[in-house]
N, C-alpha and C positions, 0 to 999 in steps of 0.2 A: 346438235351444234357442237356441245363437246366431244362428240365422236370423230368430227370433221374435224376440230383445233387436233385432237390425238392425234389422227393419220398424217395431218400434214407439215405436224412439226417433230424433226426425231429428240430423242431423247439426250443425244450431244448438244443438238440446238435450245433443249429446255434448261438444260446444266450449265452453259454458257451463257444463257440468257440469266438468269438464276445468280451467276457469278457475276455478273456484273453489277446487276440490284444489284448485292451485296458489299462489293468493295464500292460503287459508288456511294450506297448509305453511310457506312461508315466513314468513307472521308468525308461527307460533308457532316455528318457526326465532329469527328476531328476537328473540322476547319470552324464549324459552331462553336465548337468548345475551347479552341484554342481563340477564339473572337472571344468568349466571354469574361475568358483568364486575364487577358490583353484589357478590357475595360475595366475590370475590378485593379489588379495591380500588376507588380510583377513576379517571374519563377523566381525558383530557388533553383539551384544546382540539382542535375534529375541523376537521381543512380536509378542508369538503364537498365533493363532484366530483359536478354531476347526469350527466356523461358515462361511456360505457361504458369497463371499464378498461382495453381497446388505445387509446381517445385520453388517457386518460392517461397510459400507458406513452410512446403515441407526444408528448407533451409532452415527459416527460423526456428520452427519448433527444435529440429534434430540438435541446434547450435545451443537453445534452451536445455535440452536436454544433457548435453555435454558442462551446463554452468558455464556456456561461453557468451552470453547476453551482450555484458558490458563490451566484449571486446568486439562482440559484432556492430554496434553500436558507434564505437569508437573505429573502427576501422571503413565506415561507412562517413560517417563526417571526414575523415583521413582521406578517404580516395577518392570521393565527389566532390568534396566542400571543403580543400585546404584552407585553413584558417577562420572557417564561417562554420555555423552550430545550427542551422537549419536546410535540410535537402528534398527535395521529393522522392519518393520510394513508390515501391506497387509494380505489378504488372496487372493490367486488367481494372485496375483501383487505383488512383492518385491517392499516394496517403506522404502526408507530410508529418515528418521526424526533427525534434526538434530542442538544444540545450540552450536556451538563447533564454537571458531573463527576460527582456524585454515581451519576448511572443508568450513568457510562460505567464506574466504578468496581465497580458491583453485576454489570455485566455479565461485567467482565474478571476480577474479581479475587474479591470477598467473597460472590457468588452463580456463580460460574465453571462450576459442575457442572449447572448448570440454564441455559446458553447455550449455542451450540455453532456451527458452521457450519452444521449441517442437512443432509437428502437430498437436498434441490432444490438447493444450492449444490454440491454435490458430485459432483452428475450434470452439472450445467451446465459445470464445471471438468476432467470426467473429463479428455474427450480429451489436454488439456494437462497437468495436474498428475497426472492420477492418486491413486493414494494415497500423494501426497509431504503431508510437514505441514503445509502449510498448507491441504488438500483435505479433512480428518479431523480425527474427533473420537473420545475417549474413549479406553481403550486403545491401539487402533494409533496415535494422536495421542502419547500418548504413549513408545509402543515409538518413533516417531521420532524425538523429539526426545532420547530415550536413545540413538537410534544414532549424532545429529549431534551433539550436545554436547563433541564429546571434541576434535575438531579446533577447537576454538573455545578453549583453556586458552589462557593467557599465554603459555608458553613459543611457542606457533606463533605467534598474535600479534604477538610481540618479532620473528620473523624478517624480515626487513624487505627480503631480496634481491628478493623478488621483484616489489615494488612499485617498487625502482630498475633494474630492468632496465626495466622498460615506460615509468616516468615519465621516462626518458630518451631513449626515442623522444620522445615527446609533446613535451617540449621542444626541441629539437629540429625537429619539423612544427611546432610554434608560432612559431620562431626562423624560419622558411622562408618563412612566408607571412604578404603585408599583411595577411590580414584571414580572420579565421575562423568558421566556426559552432561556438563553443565545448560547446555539448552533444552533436552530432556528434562531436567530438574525444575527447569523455568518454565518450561511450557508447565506441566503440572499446579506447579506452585500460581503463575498467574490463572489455570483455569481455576482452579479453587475458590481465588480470591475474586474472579469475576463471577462467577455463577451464586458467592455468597452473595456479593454486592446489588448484583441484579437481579436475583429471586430469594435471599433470604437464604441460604442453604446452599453450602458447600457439596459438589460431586466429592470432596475428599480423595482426587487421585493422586497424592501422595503417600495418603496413609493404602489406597488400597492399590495393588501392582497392577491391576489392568478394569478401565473402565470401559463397558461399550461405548458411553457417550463421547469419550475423547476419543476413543480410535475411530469414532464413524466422525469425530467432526475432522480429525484431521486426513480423514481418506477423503470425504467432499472437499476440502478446501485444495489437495494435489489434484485429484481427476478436474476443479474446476478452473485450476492453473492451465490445464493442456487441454480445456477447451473453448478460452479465451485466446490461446497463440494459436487456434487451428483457423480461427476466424470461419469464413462460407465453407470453410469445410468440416465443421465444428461436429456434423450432422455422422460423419464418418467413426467418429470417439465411442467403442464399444462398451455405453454407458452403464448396460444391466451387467454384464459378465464383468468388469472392475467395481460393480458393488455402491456403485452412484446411488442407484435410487434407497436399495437396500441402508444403506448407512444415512441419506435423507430421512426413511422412515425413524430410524433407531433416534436421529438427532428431534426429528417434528414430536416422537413420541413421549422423549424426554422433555421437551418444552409445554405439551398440553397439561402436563401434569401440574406444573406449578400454575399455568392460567389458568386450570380450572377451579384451583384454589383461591385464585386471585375473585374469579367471578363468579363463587361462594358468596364474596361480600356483595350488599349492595350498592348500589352507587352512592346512596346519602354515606355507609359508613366507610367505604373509599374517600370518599369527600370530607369528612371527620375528622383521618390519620394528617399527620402531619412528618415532617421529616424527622423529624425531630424523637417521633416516639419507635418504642423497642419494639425491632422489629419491620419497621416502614422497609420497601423496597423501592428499586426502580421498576419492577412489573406492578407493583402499587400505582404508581404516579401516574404511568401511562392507562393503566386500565379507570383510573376516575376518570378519564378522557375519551374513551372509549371500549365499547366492550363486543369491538371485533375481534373473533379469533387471530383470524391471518393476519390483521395487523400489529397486533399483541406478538404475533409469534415472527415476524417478519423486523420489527425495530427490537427485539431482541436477539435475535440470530446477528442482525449487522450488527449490535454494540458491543456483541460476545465476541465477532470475528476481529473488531477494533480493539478492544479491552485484554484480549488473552498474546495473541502473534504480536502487538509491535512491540508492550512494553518486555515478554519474554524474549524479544530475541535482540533489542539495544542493551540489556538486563546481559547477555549474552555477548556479546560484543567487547561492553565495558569489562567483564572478566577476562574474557580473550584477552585487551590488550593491558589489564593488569598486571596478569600471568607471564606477560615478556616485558614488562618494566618496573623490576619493583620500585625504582623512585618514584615513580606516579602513585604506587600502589602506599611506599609509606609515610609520604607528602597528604596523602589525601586520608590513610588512617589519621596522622598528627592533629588534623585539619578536624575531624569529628572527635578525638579525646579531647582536643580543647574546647570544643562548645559542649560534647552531651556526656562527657566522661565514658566509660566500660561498659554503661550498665543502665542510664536513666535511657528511655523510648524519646527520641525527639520529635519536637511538635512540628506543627505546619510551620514556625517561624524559625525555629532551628535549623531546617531545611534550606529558607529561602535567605536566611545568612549564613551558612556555607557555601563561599564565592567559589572555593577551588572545586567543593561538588558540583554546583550548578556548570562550572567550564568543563568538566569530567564528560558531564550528558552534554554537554552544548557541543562537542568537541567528535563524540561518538557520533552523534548524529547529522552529524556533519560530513564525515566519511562512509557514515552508513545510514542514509534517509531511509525511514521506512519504509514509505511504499516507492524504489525503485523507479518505475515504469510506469504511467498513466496513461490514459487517452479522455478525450474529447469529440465530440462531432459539431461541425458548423450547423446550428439550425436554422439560419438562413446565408444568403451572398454576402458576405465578409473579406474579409483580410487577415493577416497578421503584422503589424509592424516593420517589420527587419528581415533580411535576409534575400528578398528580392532582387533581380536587375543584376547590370557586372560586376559591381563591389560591394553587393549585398546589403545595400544603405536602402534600398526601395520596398514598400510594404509587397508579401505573396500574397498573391490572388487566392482567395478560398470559398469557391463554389456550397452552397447549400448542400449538406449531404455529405463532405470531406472527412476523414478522421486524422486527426492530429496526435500523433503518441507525444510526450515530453517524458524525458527522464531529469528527475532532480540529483539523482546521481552522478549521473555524466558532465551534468550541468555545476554539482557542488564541487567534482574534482578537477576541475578545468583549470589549469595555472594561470591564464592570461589573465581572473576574476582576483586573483590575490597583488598583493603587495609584493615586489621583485625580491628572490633574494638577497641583492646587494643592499640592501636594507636592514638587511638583520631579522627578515621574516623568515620565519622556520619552514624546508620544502611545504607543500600542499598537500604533498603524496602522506606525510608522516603524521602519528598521530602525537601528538604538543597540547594538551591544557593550556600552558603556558599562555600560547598566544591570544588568548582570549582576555587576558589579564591588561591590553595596551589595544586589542583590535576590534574593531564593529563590522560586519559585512556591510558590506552595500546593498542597498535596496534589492529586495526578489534574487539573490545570489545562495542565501540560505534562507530555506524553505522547507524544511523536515518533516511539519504537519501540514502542509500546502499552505493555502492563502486567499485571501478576500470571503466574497459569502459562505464559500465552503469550509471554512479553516477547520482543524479537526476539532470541536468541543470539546473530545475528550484529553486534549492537550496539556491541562495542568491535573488531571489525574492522573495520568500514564507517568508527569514528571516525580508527580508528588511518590507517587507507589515504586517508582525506581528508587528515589532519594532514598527513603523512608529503608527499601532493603538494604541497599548498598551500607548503611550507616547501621544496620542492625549486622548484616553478616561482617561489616569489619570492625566493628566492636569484639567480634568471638575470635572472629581468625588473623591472625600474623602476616602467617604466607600465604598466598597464592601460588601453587608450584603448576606450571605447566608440564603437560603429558603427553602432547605430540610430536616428540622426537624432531622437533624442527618443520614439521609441516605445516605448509601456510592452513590457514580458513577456509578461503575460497568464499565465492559469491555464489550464491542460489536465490532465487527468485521464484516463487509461485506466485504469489500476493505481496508478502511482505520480506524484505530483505534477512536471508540468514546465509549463515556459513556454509557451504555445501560439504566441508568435512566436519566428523565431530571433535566439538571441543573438547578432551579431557583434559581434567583439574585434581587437583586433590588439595585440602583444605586444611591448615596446621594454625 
């Protein structure tokens, strides 16, 4: 029988037959999907792509790669979406992009159970994160953030030794040499102080000039930058030959060491320590909870990746823009000799009444949110709020399955969200303390550690350990002289927001 269908059908009539299926499936593909968009709510403005979606892909990356993010971003709301902060993007993939507080608010916060990270983000992230929390969703998302919560109370917070042991090296190598790459110095000085804090014991890559554990964390955290923007094509990232796994081991083999120590003790005298005694850790707290390897070793790789990158590189930032203002710079020296003088270590409350400090960070972070760029996937047939229909007033349709990018960046530097001008409000673009001293954002407008279930816990440690240095290094130093001949920062993005050139400083 099928010998008979072969001879008496040619193989143009099978190809034509064939092409037909096909464009018919897909249009009524189409015509389904555009029925289902149509019942849930309405578009956004579509930036078209006639190209197939690896030259898309490969746009982004190449534009990532150039440190041109923000502006592809911004030139994407520009030429789809004049005046409106949410568009649809994608070729091959409906993927919706979006600065809009209102959609960033539905996502985080008052729609939270209908977002999530998704499979595909969580496959893409395994190797490294695991199922650390910020990998997961739903339950085990939140059995983690129940197991880290607890190292995060005031009372650990206030402890403040151990931020002066290492900001005394720092100062110190700053005191030593004319001139420095101050984010190099930070990253250092924060992994010291997070690897004390969360196992009890400093890697000390200050005192020693080259550690494998930070050059294998900081080669995972770049190769996992480029293969998160490769998306479905993530598979193509020549992960053994750039040293991925290789530097996963060096990082996994550094972390067993301290669990195995951890689960030396038993659980009765895990259960015994308390925060309070010499020596208690956060791989302490977590292993009286449990005493699985991978997950021992999976919420400490994500607390080390939250704990070391954001407060090193706002830590970074804040000198940046010291370094080009010394009024900011000896306003805010004045500001810490009148509360802590030259020489006494300020406490947790010291900190929290230095107003002009607190506007210093409020003010960074604000210009420079840490984490950049985010996503989301719809876990079920949703919406978003805003941006839909002619004048963008109509909730978008968000099908099961969607992924949603938000940048809190694009969304914090947005003029239309500030006060005009002719007010006497200081531009948006510039960086002003000042204005912190008379203004409030409006609701979901500033958002620097995200927001709602997710917020980041470790949010008043990161602030406290900045304050806490910023007030120890400008206790020693005068000047901050800047070393870049005039050249801007720049933005870089793998993870967390840093300067794509280096900062040098030199410290008097």
């Amino acid at each position: 029988m099928i010998h008979l269908f072969g001879a008496s059908v040619s193989t143009a009539q099978f190809l034509a037959v064939a092409f037909t299926l096909c464009v018919t499936y897909k249009l009524a593909s189409h015509i389904s999907h555009n029925a289902k968009l149509r019942k849930l709510g309405g578009r956004a403005p579509i930036r078209r792509s006639y190209f197939p979606l690896s030259l898309v892909i490969y746009e982004v990356v190449t534009q990532s790669l150039k440190d041109k993010n923000y502006e592809l971003w911004l030139n994407m709301f520009t030429k789809y979406a004049p005046g409106r902060w949410t568009i649809e993007a994608g070729a091959g993939q409906r993927v919706i992009l979006t600065a809009e507080p209102e959609n960033i608010k539905a996502i985080l916060a008052t729609q939270f159970k209908e977002y999530g990270k998704g499979e595909q983000f969580h496959q893409d992230w395994f190797a490294f994160l695991g199922n650390g929390i910020f990998n997961v969703d739903g339950q085990i998302w939140h059995n983690s953030r129940q197991l880290i919560r607890p190292q995060f109370v005031k009372d650990r917070l206030s402890d403040l030794d151990i931020f002066e042991e290492h900001v005394q090296i720092l100062i110190k190598k700053l005191g030593e040499a004319p001139e420095v790459d101050i984010l190099d110095m930070f990253f250092k000085y924060t992994l010291d102080a997070a690897t004390h804090f969360l196992l009890g014991t400093s890697v000390d890559s200050q005192v020693h000039a080259q550690t494998a554990f930070a050059d294998a964390f900081n080669n995972v955290q770049h190769i996992q930058g480029i293969i998160a923007r490769m998306g479905p094509f993530n598979w193509a990232v020549p992960r053994q030959r750039l040293g991925f796994y290789s530097s996963l081991k060096v990082l996994d083999d550094f972390m067993d060491t301290y669990i195995e120590k951890a689960l030396a003790l038993s659980p009765r005298e895990l259960e015994e320590k308390s925060n309070h005694d010499e020596g208690y850790t956060f791989l302490h707290s977590i292993a009286a909870y449990t005493r699985d390897r991978k997950t021992l070793r999976d919420q400490l790789v994500s607390t080390l990746l939250a704990g070391r990158d954001t407060t090193a590189c706002t830590l970074t930032w804040i000198l940046y823009h010291l370094s080009l203002q010394p009024d900011v710079l000896a306003k805010l020296r004045s500001e810490i000799i009148e509360t802590v003088g030259l020489d006494r270590a300020p406490s947790y409350q010291d900190l929290k009444d230095m107003k002009y400090l607190q506007n210093v960070m409020n003010e960074t972070l604000r210009l420079y949110p840490v984490v950049p760029y985010n996503v989301r996937v719809s876990l079920q047939d949703t919406t978003l709020p805003v941006g839909g229909g002619p004048d963008g007033t109509q909730p978008v349709a968000i099908p099961k399955g969607t992924p949603v990018g938000y940048s809190t960046l694009v969304m914090q530097r947005r003029a239309d969200i500030y006060p005009p001008s002719s007010s006497g409000f200081p531009p948006p673009e510039d960086f002003v303390p000042e204005r912190w001293q008379t203004w409030t954002p409006k609701s979901w407008t500033y958002i620097p550690f995200n927001g709602g279930p997710r917020i980041c816990i470790g949010q008043q440690f990161a602030l406290t350990e900045m304050g806490y240095t910023l007030v120890r290094l400008l206790q020693k130093f005068e000047v901050v002289e800047n070393r870049m001949g005039g050249v801007d920062a720049g933005l870089h993005a793998d993870i967390v927001l840093q300067p794509s050139k280096q900062v040098k400083l030199a410290f008097r």
